[in-house]
DRENRO-458404 format. One record per residue (C-alpha): residue in one letter; x, y, z. Coordinates in steps of 0.2 Angstrom, whole numbers, m for minus. Each point is the difference from the previous one (the first is absolute). Layout:
residues N
+---------+-------+-------+-------+
| residuo |    c1 |    c2 |    c3 |
+---------+-------+-------+-------+
|       a |     X |     Y |     Z |
...
+---------+-------+-------+-------+
END
This chain:
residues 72
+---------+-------+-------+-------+
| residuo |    c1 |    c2 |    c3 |
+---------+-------+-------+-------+
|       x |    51 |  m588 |   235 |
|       x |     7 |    13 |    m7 |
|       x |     8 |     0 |   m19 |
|       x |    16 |     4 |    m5 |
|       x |     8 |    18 |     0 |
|       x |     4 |     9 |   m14 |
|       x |    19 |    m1 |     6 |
|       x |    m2 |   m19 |     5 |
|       x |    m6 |    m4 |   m18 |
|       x |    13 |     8 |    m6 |
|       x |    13 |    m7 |    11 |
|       x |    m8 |   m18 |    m6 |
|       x |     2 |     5 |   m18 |
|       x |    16 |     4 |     1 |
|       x |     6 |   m18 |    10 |
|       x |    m9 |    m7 |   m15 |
|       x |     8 |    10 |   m14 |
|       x |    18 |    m5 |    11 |
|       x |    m2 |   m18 |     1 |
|       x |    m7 |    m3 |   m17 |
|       x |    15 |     9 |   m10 |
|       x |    12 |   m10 |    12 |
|       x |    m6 |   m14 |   m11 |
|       x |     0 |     7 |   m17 |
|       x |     4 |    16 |   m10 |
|       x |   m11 |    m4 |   m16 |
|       x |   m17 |     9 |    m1 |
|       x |    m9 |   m12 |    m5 |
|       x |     4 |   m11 |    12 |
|       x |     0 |     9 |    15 |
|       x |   m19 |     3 |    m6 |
|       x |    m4 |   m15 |     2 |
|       x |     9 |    m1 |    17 |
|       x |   m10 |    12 |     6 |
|       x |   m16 |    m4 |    m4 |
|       x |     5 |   m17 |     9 |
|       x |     6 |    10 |    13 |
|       x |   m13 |     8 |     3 |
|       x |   m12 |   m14 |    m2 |
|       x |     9 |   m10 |    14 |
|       x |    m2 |    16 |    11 |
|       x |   m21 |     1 |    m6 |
|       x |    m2 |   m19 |     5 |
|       x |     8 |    m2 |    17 |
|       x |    m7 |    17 |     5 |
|       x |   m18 |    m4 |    m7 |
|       x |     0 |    18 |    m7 |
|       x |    m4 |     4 |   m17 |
|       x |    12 |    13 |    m4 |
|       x |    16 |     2 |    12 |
|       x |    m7 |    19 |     4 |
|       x |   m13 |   m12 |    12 |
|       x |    13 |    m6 |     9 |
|       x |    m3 |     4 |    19 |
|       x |    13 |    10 |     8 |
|       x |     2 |   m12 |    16 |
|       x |     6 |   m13 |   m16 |
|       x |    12 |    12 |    m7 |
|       x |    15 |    m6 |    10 |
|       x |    m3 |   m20 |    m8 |
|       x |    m4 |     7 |   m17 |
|       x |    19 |     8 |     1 |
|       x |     6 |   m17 |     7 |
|       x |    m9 |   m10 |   m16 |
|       x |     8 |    10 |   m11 |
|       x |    17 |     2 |     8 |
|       x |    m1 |   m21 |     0 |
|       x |   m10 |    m1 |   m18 |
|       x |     7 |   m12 |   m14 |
|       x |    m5 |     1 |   m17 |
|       x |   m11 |   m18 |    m3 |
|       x |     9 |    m3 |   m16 |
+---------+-------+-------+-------+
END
């Protein structure tokens, strides 16, 4: 399985950077947004950093995000 392209990951990065500033425009808040972001992404995936995510998975990672809620 191969991993994520340099241009996948930053196509990924980018839908997360997107969705989390739909929700808010405060820094400090959209930091912790990503980290939870991210986290979410980690777990599903059972990756330990979102650069391990397999390419195959890059079309549900983009489907999480676009669908991603803040918990709180």
């Amino acid at each position: 399985m191969t991993q994520l392209t340099h241009g996948e990951q930053l196509r990924l990065e980018k839908g997360v950077t997107r969705r989390v500033y739909e929700f808010t425009d405060d820094k400090k808040e959209a930091a912790r947004l990503f980290k939870e972001l991210y986290r979410e992404i980690k777990d599903i995936f059972g990756v330990h950093t979102y650069k391990d995510v397999r390419s195959k998975d890059l079309q549900s990672v983009i489907q999480l995000i676009e669908n991603w809620s803040p918990s709180s």
